[in-house]
C-alpha positions in Angstrom: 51.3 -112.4 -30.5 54.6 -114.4 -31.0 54.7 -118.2 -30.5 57.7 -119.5 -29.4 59.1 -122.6 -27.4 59.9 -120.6 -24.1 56.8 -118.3 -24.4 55.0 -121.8 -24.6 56.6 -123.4 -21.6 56.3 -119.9 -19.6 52.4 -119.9 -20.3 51.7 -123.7 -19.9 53.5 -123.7 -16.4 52.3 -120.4 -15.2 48.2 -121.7 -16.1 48.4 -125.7 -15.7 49.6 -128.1 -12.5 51.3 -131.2 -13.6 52.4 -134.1 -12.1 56.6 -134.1 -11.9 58.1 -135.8 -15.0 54.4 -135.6 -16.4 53.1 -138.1 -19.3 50.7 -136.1 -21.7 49.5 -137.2 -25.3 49.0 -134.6 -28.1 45.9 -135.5 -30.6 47.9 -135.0 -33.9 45.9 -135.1 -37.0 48.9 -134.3 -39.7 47.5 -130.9 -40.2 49.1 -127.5 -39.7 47.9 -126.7 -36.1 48.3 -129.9 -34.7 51.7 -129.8 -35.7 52.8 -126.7 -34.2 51.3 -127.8 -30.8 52.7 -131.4 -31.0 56.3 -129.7 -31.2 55.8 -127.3 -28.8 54.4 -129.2 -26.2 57.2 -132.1 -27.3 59.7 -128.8 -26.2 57.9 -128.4 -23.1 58.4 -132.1 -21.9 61.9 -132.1 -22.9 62.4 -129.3 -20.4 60.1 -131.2 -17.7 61.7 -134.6 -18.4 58.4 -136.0 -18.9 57.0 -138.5 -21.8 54.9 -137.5 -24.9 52.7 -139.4 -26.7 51.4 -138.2 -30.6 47.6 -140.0 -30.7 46.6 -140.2 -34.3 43.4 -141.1 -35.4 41.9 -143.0 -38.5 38.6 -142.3 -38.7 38.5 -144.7 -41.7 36.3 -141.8 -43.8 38.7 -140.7 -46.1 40.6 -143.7 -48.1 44.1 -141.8 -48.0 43.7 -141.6 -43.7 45.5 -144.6 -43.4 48.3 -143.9 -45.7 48.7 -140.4 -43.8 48.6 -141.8 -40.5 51.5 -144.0 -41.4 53.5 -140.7 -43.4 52.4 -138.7 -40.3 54.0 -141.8 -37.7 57.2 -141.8 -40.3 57.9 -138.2 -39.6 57.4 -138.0 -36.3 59.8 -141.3 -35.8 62.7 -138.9 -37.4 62.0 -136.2 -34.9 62.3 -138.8 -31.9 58.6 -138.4 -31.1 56.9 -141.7 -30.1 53.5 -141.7 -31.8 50.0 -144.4 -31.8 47.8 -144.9 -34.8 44.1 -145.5 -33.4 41.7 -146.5 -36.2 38.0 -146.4 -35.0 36.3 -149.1 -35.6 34.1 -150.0 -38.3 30.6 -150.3 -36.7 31.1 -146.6 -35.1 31.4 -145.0 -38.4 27.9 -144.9 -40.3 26.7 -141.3 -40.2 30.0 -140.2 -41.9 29.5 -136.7 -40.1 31.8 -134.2 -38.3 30.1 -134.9 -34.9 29.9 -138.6 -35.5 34.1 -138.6 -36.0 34.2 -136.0 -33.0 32.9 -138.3 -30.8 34.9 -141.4 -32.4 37.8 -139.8 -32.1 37.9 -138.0 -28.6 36.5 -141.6 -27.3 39.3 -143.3 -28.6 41.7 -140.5 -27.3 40.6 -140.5 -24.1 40.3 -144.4 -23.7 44.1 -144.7 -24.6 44.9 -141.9 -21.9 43.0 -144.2 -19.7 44.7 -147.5 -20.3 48.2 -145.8 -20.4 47.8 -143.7 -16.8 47.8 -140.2 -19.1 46.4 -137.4 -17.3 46.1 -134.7 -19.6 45.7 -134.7 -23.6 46.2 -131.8 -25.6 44.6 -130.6 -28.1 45.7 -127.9 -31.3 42.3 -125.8 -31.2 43.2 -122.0 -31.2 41.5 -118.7 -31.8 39.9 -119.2 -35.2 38.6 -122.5 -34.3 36.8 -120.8 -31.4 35.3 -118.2 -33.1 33.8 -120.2 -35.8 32.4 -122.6 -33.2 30.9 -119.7 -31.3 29.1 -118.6 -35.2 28.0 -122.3 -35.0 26.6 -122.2 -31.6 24.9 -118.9 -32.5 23.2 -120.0 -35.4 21.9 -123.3 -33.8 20.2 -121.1 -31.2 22.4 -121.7 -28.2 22.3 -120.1 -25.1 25.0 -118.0 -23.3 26.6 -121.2 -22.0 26.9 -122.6 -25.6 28.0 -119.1 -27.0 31.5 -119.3 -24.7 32.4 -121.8 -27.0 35.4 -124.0 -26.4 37.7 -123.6 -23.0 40.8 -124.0 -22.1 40.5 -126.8 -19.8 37.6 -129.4 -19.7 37.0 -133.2 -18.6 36.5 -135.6 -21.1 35.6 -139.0 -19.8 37.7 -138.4 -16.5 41.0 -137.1 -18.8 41.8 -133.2 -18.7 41.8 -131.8 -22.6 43.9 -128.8 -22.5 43.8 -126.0 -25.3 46.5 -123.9 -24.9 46.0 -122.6 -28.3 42.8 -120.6 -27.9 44.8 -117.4 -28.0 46.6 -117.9 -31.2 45.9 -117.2 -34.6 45.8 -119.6 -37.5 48.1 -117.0 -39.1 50.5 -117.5 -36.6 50.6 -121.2 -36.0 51.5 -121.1 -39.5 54.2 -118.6 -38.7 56.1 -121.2 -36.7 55.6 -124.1 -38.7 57.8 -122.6 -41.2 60.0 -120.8 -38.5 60.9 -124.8 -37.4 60.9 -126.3 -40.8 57.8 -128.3 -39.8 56.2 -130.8 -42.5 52.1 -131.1 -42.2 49.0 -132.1 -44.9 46.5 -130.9 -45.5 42.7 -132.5 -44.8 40.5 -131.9 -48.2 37.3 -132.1 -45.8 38.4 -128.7 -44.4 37.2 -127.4 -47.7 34.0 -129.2 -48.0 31.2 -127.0 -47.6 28.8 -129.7 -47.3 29.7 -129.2 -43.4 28.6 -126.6 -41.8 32.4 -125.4 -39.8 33.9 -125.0 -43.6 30.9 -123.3 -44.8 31.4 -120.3 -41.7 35.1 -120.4 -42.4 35.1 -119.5 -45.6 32.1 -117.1 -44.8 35.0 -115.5 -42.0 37.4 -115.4 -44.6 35.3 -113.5 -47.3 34.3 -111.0 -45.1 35.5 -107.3 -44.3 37.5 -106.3 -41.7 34.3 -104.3 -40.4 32.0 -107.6 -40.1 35.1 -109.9 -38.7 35.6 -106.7 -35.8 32.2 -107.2 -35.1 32.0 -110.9 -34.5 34.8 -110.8 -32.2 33.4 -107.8 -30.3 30.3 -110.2 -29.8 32.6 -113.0 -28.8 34.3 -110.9 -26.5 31.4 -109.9 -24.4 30.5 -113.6 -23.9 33.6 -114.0 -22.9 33.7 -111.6 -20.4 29.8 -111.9 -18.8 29.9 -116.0 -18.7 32.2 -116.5 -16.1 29.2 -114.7 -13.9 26.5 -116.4 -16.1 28.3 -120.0 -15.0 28.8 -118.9 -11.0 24.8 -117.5 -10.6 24.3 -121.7 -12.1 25.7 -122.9 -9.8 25.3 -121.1 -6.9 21.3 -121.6 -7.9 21.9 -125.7 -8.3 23.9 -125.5 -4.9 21.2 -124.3 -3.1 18.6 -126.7 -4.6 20.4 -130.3 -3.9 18.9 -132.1 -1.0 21.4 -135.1 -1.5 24.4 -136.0 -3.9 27.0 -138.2 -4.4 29.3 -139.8 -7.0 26.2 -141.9 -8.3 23.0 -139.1 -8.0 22.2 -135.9 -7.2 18.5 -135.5 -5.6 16.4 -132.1 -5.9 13.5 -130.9 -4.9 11.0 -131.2 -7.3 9.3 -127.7 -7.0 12.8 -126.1 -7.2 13.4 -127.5 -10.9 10.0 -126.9 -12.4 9.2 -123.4 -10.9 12.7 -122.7 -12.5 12.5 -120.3 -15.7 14.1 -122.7 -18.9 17.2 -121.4 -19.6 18.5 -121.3 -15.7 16.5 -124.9 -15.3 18.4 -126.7 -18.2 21.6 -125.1 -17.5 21.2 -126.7 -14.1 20.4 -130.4 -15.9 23.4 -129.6 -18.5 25.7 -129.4 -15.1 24.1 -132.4 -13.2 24.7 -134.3 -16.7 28.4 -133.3 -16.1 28.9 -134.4 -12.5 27.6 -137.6 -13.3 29.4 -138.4 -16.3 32.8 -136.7 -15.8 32.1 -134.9 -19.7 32.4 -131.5 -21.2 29.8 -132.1 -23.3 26.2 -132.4 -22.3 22.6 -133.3 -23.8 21.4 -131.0 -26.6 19.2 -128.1 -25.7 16.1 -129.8 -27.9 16.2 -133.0 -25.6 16.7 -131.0 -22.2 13.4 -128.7 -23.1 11.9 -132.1 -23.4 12.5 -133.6 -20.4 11.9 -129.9 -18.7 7.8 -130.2 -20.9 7.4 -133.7 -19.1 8.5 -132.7 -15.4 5.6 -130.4 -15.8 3.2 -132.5 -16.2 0.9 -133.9 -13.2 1.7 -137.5 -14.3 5.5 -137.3 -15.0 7.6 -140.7 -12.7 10.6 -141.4 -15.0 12.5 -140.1 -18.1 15.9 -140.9 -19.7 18.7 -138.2 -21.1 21.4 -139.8 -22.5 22.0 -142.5 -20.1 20.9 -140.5 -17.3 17.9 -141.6 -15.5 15.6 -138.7 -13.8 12.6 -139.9 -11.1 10.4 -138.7 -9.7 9.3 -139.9 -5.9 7.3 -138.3 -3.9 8.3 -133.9 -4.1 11.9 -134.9 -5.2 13.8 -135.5 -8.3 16.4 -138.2 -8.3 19.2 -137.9 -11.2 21.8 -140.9 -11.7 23.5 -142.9 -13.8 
């Protein structure tokens, strides 16, 4: 499949509703994809008559980040696109992990979206990106939910993240970097396989054309059945609230722990969600948890990640 400026605009405008002369940022990390999707989205607010924003982040990891935010910031000057450098502060960086600096940096995205009225940020994750995450998920154990992988479109702290990438190869984001004569670096810790994403991307990229069909045949199916997987949720949650509002959903208690696991921590995973306008939820290890101490005949009061579940009377109250 072809990338091109006008196949771009024609996609984004046919999938996505924007505000008129819309304001979007564009999470840029000086790298190859980000690139290619900071100049394309860059074409399609010229033709909207919008405003574009390049958010890059230091994550104050690598010593040379703040040297190529700066070279990153130079370039984009010359090709009249405004950029920000956000550096994440010092006391948030201990763990020195790719989950750690995921967090760190879509926080600090999303706060700067905030402050400056930006609806939607954009972000450069496409096909190969999606299918390495969906190997992740499926060698942590997650369940069908997890094994979608990334979408197209979530909330992140009350700003839309768009992906319009996801169908597009590595292969041919690199096709229109050169195409436009587009300058990028490249970030060493892609190669570190002391992290589990470079280890399974260089796994995809020794393997045979048989295996890599394969994986994507898998992928595909999840694709296909989760949309169904997501609706049977939620039409099962819909018909167990009692109560809800912006501040706490109530349930019935019976209704949650007569539930088998997987459909009752899918259904915690999605009142997680409402409550804290996020994509991402609490981790399948600490949901099983809370599901083991709703079971037992003395359970009042637990805490997931900032969201407080009690128990009163033969209901279950879920806030903030």
């Amino acid at each position: 499949m072809k990338l091109t400026n006008k196949e771009f605009i024609k996609n984004i405008e046919k999938k996505y509703t924007f505000e008129k002369n819309p304001s979007v940022a564009v999470a840029v990390s000086g790298g190859p994809d980000s690139m290619s999707l900071l100049f394309l989205v860059n074409a399609f607010i010229n033709h909207k008559k919008g405003n574009l924003i390049a958010l890059i982040v230091d994550h104050r990891i690598r010593k040379n980040s703040k040297v190529e935010g700066k070279y990153i910031s130079t370039y984009l000057d010359k090709n009249n696109i405004s950029s920000e450098i956000l550096t994440v502060d010092k006391d948030n960086v201990s763990k020195k992990s790719m989950n750690e600096a995921r967090n760190n940096r879509y926080n600090l995205l999303t706060d700067f979206c905030i402050k400056n009225n930006i609806l939607h940020l954009f972000v450069a994750h496409h096909k190969n990106d999606n299918l390495e995450t969906f190997l992740n998920r499926k060698i942590a154990g997650s369940d069908f939910y997890g094994l979608k992988s990334m979408s197209e479109l979530t909330l992140y702290n009350r700003v839309c993240i768009i992906r319009p990438l996801l169908n597009f190869s590595k292969d041919t984001l690199l096709e229109y970097n050169q195409k436009n004569k587009l300058k990028y670096i490249n970030d060493p810790s892609n190669l570190n396989l002391d992290y589990t994403r470079p280890t399974i991307r260089s796994f995809l990229k020794k393997s045979d054309q048989k295996t890599i069909k394969e994986i994507n045949k898998d992928f595909e199916s999840i694709l296909f059945y989760s949309p169904f997987f997501i609706q049977m949720i939620f039409e099962i949650l819909l018909k167990k609230i009692i109560h809800i509002d912006s501040k706490k959903i109530v349930v019935g208690f019976d209704n949650i722990k007569n539930l088998n696991e997987i459909t009752a921590e899918n259904i915690i995973r999605r009142i997680y969600q409402f409550l804290f306008y996020k994509s991402n939820t609490p981790r399948s290890k600490k949901t099983r948890i809370l599901l083991n101490e709703i079971k037992k005949l003395n359970f009042k009061h637990f805490n997931i990640r900032g969201m407080n579940i009690k128990k009163n009377d033969n209901f279950l109250t879920f806030s903030r």
